[in-house]
C-alpha positions in Angstrom: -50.6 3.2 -15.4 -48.3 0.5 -17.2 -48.5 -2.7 -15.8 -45.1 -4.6 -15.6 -45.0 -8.0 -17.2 -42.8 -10.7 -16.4 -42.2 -13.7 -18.2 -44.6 -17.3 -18.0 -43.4 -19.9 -16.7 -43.6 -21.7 -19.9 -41.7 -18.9 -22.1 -39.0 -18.5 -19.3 -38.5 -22.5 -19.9 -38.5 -21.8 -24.3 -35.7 -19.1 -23.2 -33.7 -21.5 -21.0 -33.9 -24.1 -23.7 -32.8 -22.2 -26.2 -29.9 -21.4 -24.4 -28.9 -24.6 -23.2 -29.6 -26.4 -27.0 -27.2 -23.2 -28.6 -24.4 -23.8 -26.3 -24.7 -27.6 -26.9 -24.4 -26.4 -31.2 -21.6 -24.1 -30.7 -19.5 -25.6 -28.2 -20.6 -29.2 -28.1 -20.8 -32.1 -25.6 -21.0 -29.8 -21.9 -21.9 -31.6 -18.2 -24.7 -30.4 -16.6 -22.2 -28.8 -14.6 -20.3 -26.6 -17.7 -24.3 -26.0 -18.3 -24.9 -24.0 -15.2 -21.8 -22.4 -15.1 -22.2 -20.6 -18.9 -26.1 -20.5 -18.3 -26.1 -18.6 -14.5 -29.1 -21.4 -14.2 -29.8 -23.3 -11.3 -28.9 -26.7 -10.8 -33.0 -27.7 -10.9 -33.4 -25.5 -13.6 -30.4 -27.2 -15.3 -31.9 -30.6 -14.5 -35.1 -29.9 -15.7 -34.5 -28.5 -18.9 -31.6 -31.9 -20.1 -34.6 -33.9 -18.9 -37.2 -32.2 -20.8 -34.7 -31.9 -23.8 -34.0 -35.1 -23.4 -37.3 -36.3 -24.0 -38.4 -34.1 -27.1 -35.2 -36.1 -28.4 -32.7 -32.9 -28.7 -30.3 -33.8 -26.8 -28.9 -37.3 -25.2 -26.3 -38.3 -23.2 -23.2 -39.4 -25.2 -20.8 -40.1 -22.1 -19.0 -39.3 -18.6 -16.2 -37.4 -17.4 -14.9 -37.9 -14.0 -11.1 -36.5 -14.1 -12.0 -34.0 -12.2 -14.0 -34.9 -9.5 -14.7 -36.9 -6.7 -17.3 -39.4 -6.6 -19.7 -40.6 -9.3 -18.5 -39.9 -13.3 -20.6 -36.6 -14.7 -23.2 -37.4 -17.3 -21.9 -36.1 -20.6 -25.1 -34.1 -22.9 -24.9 -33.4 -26.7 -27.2 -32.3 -29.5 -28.4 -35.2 -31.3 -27.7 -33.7 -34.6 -29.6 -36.7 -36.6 -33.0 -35.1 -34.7 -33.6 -33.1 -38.6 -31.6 -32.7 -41.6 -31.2 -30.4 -44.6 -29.3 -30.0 -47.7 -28.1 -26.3 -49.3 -27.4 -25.9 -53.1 -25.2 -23.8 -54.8 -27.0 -22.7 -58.2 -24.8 -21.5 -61.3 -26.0 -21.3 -64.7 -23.9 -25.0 -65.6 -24.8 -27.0 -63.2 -24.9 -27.1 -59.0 -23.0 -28.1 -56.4 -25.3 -29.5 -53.0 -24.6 -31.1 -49.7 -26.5 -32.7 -47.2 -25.9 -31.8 -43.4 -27.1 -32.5 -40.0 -28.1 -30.3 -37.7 -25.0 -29.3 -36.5 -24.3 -28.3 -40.0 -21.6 -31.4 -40.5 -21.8 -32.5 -44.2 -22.9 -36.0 -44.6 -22.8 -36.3 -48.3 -22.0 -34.3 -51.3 -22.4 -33.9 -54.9 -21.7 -32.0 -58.0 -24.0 -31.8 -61.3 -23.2 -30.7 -65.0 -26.3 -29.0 -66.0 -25.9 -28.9 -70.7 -28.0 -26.0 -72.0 -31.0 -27.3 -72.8 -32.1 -24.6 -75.7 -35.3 -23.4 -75.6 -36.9 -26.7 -74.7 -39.3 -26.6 -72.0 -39.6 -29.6 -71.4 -35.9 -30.5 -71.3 -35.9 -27.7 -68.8 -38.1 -29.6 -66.3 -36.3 -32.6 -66.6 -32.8 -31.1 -65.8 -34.6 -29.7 -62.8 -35.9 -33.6 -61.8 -32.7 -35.2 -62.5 -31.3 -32.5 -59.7 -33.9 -33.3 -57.0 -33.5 -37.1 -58.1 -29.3 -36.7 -57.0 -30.3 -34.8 -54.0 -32.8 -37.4 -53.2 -30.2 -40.4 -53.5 -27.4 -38.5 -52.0 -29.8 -37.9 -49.0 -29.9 -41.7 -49.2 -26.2 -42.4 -49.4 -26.0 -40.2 -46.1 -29.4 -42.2 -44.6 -30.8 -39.6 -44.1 -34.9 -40.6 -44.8 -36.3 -37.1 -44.8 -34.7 -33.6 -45.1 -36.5 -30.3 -43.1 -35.0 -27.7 -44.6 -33.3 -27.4 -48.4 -31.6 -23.3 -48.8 -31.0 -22.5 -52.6 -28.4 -20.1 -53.7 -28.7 -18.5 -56.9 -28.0 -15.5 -58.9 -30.3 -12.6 -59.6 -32.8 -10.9 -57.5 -35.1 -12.9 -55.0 -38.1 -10.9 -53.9 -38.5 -10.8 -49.6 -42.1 -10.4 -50.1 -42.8 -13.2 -52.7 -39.7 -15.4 -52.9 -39.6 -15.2 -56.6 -36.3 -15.5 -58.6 -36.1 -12.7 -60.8 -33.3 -12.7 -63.1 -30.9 -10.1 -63.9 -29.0 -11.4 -66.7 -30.1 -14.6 -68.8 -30.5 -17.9 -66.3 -31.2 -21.0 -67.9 -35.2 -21.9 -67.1 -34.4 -24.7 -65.4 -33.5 -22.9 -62.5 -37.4 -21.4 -62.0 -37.9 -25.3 -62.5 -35.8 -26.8 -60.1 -37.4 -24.1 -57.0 -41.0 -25.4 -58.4 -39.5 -29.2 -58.0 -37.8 -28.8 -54.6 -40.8 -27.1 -53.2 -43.0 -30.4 -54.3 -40.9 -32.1 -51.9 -43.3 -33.4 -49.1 -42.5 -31.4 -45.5 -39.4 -30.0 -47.0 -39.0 -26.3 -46.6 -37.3 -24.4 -49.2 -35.6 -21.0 -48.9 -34.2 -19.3 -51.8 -31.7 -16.9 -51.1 -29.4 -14.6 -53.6 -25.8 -16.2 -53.6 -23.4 -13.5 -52.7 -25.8 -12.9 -49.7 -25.3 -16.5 -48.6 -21.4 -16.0 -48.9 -21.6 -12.5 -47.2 -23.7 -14.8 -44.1 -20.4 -17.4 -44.4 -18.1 -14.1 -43.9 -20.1 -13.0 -41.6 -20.4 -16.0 -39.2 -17.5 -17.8 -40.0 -15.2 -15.6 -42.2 -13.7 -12.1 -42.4 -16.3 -10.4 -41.1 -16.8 -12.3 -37.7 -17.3 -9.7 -34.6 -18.2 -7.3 -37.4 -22.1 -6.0 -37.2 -21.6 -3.7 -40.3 -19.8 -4.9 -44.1 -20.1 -5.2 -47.2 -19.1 -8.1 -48.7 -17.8 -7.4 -52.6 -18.0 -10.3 -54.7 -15.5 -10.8 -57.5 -16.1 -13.5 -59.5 -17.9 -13.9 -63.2 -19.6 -10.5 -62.2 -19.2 -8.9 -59.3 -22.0 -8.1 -56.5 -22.3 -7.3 -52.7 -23.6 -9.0 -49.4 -24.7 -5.7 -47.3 -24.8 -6.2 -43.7 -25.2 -3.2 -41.2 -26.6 -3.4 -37.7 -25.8 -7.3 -37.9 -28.8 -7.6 -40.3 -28.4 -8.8 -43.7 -30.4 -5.4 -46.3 -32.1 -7.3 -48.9 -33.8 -3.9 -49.9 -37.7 -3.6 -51.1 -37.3 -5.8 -54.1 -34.5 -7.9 -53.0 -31.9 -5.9 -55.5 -29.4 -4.3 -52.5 -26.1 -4.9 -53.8 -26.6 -5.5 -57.2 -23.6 -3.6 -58.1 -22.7 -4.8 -61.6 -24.9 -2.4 -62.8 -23.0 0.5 -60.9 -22.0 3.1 -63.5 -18.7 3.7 -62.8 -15.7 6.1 -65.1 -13.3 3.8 -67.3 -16.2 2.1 -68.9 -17.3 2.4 -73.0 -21.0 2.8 -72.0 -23.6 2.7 -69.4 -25.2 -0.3 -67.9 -29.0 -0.3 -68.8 -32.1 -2.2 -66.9 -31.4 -5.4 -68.7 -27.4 -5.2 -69.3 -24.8 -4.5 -66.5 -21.7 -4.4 -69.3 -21.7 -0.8 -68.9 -20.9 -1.0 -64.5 -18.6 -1.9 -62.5 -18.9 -5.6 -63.8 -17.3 -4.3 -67.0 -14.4 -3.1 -65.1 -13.8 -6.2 -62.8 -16.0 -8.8 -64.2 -14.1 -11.9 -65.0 -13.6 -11.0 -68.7 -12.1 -7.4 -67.7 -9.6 -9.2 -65.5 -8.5 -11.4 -68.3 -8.5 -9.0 -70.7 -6.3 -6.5 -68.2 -4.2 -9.2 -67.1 -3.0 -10.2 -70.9 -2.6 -6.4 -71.3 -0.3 -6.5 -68.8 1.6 -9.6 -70.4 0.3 -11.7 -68.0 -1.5 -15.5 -69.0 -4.8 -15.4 -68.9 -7.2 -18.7 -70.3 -9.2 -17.0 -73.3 -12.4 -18.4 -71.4 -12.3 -14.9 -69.8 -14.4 -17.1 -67.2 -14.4 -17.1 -63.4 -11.6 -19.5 -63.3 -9.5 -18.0 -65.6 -9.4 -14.4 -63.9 -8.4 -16.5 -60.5 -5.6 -18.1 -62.3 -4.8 -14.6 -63.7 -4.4 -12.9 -60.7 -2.6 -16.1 -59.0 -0.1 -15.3 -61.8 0.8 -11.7 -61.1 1.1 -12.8 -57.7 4.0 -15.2 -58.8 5.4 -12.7 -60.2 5.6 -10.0 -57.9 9.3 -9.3 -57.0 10.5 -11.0 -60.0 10.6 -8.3 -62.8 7.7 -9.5 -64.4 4.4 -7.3 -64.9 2.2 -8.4 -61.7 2.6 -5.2 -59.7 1.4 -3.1 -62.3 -1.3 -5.4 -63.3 -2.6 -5.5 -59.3 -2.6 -1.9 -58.9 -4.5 -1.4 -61.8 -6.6 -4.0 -60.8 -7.1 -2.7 -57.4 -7.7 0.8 -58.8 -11.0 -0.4 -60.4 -12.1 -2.2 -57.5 -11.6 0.8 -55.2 -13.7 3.0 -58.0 -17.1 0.7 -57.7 -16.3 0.1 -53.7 -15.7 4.0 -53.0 -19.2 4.7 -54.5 -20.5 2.0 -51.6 -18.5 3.5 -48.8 -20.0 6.9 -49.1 -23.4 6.0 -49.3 -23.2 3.5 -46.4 -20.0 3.7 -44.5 -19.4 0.1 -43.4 -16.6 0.3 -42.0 -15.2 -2.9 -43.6 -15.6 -4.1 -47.0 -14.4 -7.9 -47.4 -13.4 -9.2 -51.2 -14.9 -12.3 -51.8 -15.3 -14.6 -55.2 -12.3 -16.1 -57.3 -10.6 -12.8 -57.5 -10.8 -11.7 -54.3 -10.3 -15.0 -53.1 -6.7 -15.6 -54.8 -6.1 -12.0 -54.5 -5.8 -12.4 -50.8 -4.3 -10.0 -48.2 -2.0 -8.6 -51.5 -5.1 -7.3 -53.3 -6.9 -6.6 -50.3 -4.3 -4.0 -49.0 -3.9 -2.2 -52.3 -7.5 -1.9 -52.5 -7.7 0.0 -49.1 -4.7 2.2 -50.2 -6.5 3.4 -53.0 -9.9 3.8 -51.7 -8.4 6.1 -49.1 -7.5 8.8 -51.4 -11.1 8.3 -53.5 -13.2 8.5 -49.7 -12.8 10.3 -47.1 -15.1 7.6 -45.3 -12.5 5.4 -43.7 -12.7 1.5 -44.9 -10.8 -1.2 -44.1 -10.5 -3.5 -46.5 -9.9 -7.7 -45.7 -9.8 -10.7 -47.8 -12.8 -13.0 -47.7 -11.8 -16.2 -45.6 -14.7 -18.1 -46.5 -13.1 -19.6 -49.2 -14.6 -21.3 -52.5 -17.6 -23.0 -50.7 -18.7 -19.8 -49.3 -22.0 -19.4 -51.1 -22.5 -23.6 -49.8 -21.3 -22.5 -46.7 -24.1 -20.1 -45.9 -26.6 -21.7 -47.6 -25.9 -24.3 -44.7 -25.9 -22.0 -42.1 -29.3 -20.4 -43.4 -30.7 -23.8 -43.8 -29.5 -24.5 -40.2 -31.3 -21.0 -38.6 -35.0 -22.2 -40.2 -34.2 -25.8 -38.8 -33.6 -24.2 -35.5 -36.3 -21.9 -35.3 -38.2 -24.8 -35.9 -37.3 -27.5 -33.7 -35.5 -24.9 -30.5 -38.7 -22.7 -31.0 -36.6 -19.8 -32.0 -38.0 -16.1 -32.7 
C-alpha cells in the first residue's frame, strides 16, 4: 500500500515564501493584508513568513497606507531589489550591448561597445574580451553595484544544454569563446550562455507577443533569420542546442542548397538581410548597399511609406511575405504552434502590415492553421530576455526556487 505524503513544515514554509516574494516582484509593494487576500494564507502564516523574509533581508517595509481603514496606518512590504544583482549581454559579431539590473530586473546602468576585428591575433582576441569585462566591471560601479550574481550571455550559434559550449554556425570572431572564459573568471558570478533569438523568443514570451501563449515559435528576421521554439510553455533547445536553426532550411527560390558549414542556400538566402535589400531595390525601392540588418529595416520601413501612394511597396511586401510564409509553412507542419511571432529588424518594422500578409499566405501553403503576430518586444528583445533569464537563476537562488 502507498503511503500518502504531505508536505514538512519547512517545505510548506519555501512554498509560502515563494509565493509571497513573486507577488512582491510582479505586482510590487502589497500590505500584509493584499498578501492574504492573493495568497488564501492565514494572517499568522502571513505574519510569519514578512518576518522571516524580513530577516533573510528579501523584503522590508518601505511605507504605510491607511486610506482605507480605521485605526493604525498598514505596514507597506516590498522586495528589496538591491538584495543581488546581475548584468545580461547582447553578443554580435561588432561589438555588445550589456546592462546591469536589480533584482526586479530595473536597469541601473548601461553600455555599448565597438568590438574592431582583431584578424587572426590571439592575443588581441583575449584582450577585446578583457576590455568588455573591464566596461561591465565599471558600469557595475557607475550603478554601485559591488558584486553581480548572475551575468546571462546572448549570442549567436549553437549552445550545447549538456556542456554550455558556444558552437558556431557561421564565422564568430574568437573573442567571443574569450569573453565566456573571462566572465566565468569572475569570482561568485554565475554565467549562463544562452542562443540569442531564444532569449528574444523568452522576451516575447513573457513580455511580448506571445504572452498567455504556451506554444510559438518565434521567427527571427534580422541579418539571418532563426527561431525561438516554445511548446508546452517550455523553451526546445533540442539535443545539441540546434532547434531552430532555420537558416539552413532548404527552401524553393534559392540558387543552391545550404550545406553543414553555409546556410546561403536556406531560407536565410531568401530573407536574410541581404535578400531583403536586394528584393527591395528590385522592386525600386532604397535600400543602403550594406545589405546589413539595418538596412533591410529601413527597406521595409520604406515600402511601408509607400503603400497607398503608387509607388512599389505592396508588391515588394507580398513578395516579401511570400518567402517568409515558404520557410515558416515548413515549421507549422512539423510542429503546429499555433502562433508564429516575427521578430528581428524586419519583422520588427514590418509590424502588424507584414505580419497579416504572412498569415494570408501561409494559409493557402498549410492546412495547419497559424496565426501570425508581430513581435512586441522590440529592438532590446534579445537584452530583454537575457534579463529575464538572468533574473530566474537569481531567483532560484535566493527564493529557493525548483
Amino acid at each position: 500500500m502507498t503511503t500518502a505524503r504531505t508536505a514538512t513544515p519547512s517545505t510548506a514554509r519555501a512554498i509560502n515564501d515563494r509565493l509571497a516574494l513573486n507577488l512582491l516582484l510582479d505586482q510590487g509593494p502589497l500590505t500584509a493584508t493584499e498578501l492574504r487576500e492573493l495568497t488564501g494564507l492565514s494572517r499568522p502564516t502571513v505574519a510569519d513568513l514578512l518576518d522571516r523574509l524580513g530577516r533573510s533581508g528579501l523584503v522590508a517595509v518601505v511605507g504605510e497606507r491607511g486610506e482605507q481603514r480605521r485605526g493604525p496606518n498598514a505596514r507597506v512590504y516590498a522586495l528589496v531589489a538591491s538584495r543581488a544583482h546581475l548584468a545580461a549581454f547582447d553578443v554580435r559579431s561588432g561589438g555588445v550591448s550589456l546592462v546591469v539590473a536589480d533584482l526586479a530586473g530595473r536597469t541601473l546602468a548601461a553600455a555599448d561597445l565597438v568590438v574592431e576585428d582583431p584578424g587572426a591575433d590571439a592575443a588581441a582576441h583575449r584582450a577585446a574580451a578583457d576590455r568588455i569585462v573591464r566596461t561591465l566591471l565599471d558600469t557595475a560601479r557607475r550603478a554601485e553595484v559591488p558584486h553581480l550574481h548572475t551575468v546571462a550571455v546572448g549570442a549567436p550559434g549553437l549552445v550545447d544544454p549538456a556542456t554550455g559550449r558556444l558552437q558556431s554556425t557561421g564565422e564568430l570572431p574568437a573573442w567571443h569563446a574569450e569573453l565566456l572564459a573571462a566572465l566565468r573568471e569572475l569570482p561568485g558570478t554565475e554565467v549562463i550562455l544562452e542562443n540569442e533569438v531564444n532569449l528574444a523568443g523568452r522576451a516575447e514570451y513573457r513580455t511580448g507577443a506571445a504572452r498567455g501563449r504556451d506554444d510559438f515559435v518565434l521567427v527571427w528576421l534580422g541579418h539571418s533569420v532563426g527561431a525561438a521554439v516554445v511548446l508546452d510553455g517550455k523553451l526546445r533547445r533540442g539535443i545539441g542546442g540546434g532547434a531552430g536553426e532555420i537558416c539552413f532550411l532548404p527552401v524553393p527560390g534559392t540558387t543552391a542548397l545550404p550545406t553543414a558549414t553555409g546556410c546561403e542556400g536556406g531560407f536565410h538566402g531568401l530573407v536574410g538581410s541581404a535578400a531583403v535589400c536586394a528584393l527591395a531595390r528590385a522592386h525600386g525601392l532604397p535600400a543602403d548597399p550594406a545589405d546589413d540588418a539595418a538596412a533591410a529595416e529601413a527597406a521595409v520601413r520604406a515600402a511601408l511609406d509607400a503603400l497607398g501612394d503608387g509607388r512599389p511597396g505592396g508588391p515588394f511586401l507580398d513578395e516579401l511575405a511570400e518567402r517568409i510564409a515558404l520557410g515558416t509553412s515548413a515549421i507549422c507542419v512539423v510542429l503546429d504552434p499555433g502562433c508564429v511571432v516575427l521578430g528581428g529588424e524586419v519583422g520588427r518594422a514590418g509590424g502588424a502590415e507584414l505580419a497579416s500578409r504572412v498569415e494570408r499566405r501561409l494559409a493557402g501553403l498549410s492546412p495547419v492553421r497559424t496565426e501570425v503576430r508581430a513581435g512586441e518586444a522590440g529592438g532590446g528583445a534579445i537584452l530583454g530576455g537575457a534579463v529575464l533569464t538572468a533574473g530566474d537563476a537569481v531567483r532560484r537562488d535566493l527564493f529557493g526556487e525548483p
